[in-house]
C-alpha positions as CSV (number, residue, x, y, z in Angstrom):
1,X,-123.0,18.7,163.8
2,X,-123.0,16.8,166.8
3,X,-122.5,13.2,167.4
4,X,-124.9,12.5,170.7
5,X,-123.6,9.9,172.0
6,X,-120.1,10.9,172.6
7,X,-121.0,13.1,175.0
8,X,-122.6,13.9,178.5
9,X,-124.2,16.2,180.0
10,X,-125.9,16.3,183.5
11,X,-129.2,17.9,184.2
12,X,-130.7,18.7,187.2
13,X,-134.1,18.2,187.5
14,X,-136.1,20.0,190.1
15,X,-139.2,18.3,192.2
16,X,-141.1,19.0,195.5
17,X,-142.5,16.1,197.1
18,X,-146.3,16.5,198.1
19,X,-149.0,15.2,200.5
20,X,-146.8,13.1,203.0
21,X,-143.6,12.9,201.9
22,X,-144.5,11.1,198.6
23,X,-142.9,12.0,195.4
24,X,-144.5,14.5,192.9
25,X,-146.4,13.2,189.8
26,X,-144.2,15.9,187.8
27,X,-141.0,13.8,189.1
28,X,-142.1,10.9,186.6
29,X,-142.4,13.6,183.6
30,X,-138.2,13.1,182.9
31,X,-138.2,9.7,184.1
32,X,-139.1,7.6,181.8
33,X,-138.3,9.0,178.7
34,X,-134.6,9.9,179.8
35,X,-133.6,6.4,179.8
36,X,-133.6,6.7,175.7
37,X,-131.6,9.6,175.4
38,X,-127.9,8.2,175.6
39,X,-125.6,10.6,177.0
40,X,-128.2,12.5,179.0
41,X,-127.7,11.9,182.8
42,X,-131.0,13.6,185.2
43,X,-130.1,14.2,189.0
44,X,-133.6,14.1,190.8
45,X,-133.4,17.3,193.4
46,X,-136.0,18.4,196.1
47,X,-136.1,21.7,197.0
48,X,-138.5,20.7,199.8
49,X,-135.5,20.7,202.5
50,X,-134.8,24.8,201.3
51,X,-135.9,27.0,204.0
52,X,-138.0,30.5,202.4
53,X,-134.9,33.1,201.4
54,X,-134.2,34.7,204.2
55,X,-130.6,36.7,203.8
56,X,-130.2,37.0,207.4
57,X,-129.5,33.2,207.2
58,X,-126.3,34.2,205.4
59,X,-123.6,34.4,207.7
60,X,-120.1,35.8,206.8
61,X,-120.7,35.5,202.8
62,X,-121.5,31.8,203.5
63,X,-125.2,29.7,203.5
64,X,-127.4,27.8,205.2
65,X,-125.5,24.0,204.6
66,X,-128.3,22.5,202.8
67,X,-128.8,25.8,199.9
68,X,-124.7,25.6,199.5
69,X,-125.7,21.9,198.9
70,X,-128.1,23.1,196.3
71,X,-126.1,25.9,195.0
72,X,-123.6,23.6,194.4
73,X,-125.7,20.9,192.4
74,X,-126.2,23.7,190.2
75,X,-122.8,25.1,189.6
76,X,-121.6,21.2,188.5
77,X,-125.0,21.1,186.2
78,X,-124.7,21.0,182.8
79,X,-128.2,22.2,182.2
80,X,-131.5,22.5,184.1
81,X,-134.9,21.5,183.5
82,X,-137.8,23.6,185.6
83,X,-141.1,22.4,186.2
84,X,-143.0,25.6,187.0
85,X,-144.5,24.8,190.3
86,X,-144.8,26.8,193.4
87,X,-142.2,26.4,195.3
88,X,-139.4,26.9,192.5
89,X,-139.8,30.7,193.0
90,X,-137.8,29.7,196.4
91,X,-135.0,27.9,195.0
92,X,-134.9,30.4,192.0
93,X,-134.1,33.1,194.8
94,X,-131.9,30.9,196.8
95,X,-129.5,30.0,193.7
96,X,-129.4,33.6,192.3
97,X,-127.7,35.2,195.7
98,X,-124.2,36.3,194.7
99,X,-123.0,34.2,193.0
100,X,-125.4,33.7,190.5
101,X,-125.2,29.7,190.0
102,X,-127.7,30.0,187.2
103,X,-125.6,32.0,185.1
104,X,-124.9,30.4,182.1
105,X,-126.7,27.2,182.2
106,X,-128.7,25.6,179.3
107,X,-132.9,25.7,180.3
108,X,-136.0,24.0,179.7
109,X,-139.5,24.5,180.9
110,X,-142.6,21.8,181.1
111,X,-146.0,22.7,182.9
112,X,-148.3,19.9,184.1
113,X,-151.6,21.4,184.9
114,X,-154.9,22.7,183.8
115,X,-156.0,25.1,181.7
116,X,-153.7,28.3,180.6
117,X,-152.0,28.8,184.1
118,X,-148.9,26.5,183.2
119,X,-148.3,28.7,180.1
120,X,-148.3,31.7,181.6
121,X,-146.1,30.7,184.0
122,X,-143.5,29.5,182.1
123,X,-143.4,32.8,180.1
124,X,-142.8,34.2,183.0
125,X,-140.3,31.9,183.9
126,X,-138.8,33.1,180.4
127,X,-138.9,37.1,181.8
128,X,-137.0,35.8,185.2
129,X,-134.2,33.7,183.1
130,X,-133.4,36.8,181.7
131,X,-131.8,38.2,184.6
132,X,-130.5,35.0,186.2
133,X,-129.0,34.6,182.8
134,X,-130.4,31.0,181.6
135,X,-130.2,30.2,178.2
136,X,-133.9,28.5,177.4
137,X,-133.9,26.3,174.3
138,X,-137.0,28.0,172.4
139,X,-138.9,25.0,171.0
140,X,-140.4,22.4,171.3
141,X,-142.7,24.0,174.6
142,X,-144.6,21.6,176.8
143,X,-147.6,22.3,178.0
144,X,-149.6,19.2,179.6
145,X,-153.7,19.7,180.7
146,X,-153.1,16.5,182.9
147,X,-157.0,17.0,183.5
148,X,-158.1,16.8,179.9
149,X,-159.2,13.2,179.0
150,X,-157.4,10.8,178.2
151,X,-155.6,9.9,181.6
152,X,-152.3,11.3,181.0
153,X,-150.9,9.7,184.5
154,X,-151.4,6.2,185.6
155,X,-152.6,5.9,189.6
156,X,-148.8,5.2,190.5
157,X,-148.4,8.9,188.7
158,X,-146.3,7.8,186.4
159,X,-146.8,9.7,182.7
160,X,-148.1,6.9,180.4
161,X,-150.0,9.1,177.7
162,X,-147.8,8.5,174.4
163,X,-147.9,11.6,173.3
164,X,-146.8,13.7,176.0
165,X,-144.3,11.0,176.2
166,X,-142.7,11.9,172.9
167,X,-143.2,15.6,173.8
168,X,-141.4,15.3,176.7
169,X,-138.5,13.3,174.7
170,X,-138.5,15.8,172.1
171,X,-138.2,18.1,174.5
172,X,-135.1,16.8,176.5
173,X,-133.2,15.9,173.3
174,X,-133.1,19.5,172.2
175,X,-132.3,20.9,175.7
176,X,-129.3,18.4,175.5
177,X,-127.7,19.3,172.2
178,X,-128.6,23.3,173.1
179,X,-126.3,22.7,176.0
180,X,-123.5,20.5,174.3
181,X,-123.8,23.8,171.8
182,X,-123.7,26.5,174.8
183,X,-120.4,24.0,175.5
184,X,-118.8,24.1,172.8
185,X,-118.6,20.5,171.8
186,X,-121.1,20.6,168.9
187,X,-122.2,23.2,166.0
């Protein structure tokens, strides 16, 4: 049992701006729909600024200031939500040098895309959590063909098709009592 609304959890929600510095369509996937789920508090992060992994950039056990930045965004996260795009693979490394700031943390997955590619990455997302140690909730999975009629973003990009609107609620509500479970503050 759980009671929602007594408790909060941060999640960080990962984005990479596109084109010339506007934000990504994915960005407006959480947006929305997290303003219904009381409790639930999303942190907007782009991983644009990250520079490719490159371990001679560690000096003396330390990092580059802007991945300690984003290292330490993750280590006060509750929970993370990964839209399986390109450059996540990047931050994935970055946040996995020792210490592993993934460790431990509550997961969920959405794909915006066509065709079977967003699928397939996310299950192999899944294979890669295993060793960083993420705990994915299981279900509901979200998998959007944002080509398939009916427009499923507006021209703004922000995500007005209903159902992948309740989806996308669905999916956020479960990643948020998973991780009030993984904490101990619900059964």
């Amino acid at each position: 049992n759980c009671n929602l609304h007594s408790n909060i959890a941060e999640l960080l929600f990962f984005f990479f701006p596109v084109g010339g510095g506007g934000s990504s369509n994915y960005r407006c996937l959480a947006m929305e729909v997290s303003k219904s789920i009381n409790g639930l508090e999303i942190e907007y992060v782009d991983i644009s600024p990250l520079p490719f992994l490159n371990t001679d950039l560690e000096v003396d056990g330390t990092y580059p200031p802007v991945v300690e930045a984003f290292r330490q965004k993750i280590l006060a996260a509750d929970s993370v939500l990964l839209l399986h795009l390109r450059p996540l693979k990047n931050a994935i490394d970055w946040a996995s040098r020792p210490p592993n700031v993934w460790a431990d943390k509550a997961a969920a997955i959405v794909s915006a895309g066509g065709g079977f590619g967003g699928g397939r990455s996310q299950y192999h997302l899944r294979q890669t959590g295993v060793y960083l140690n993420l705990h994915f909730i299981n279900k509901p999975e979200f998998f959007l063909n944002a080509f398939q009629p009916p427009p499923k973003f507006d021209t703004e990009g922000n995500l007005i098709d209903v159902a992948a609107k309740e989806k996308l609620k669905e999916i956020l509500l479960s990643l948020y009592t998973f991780t009030l479970r993984l904490q101990g503050k619900c059964a």
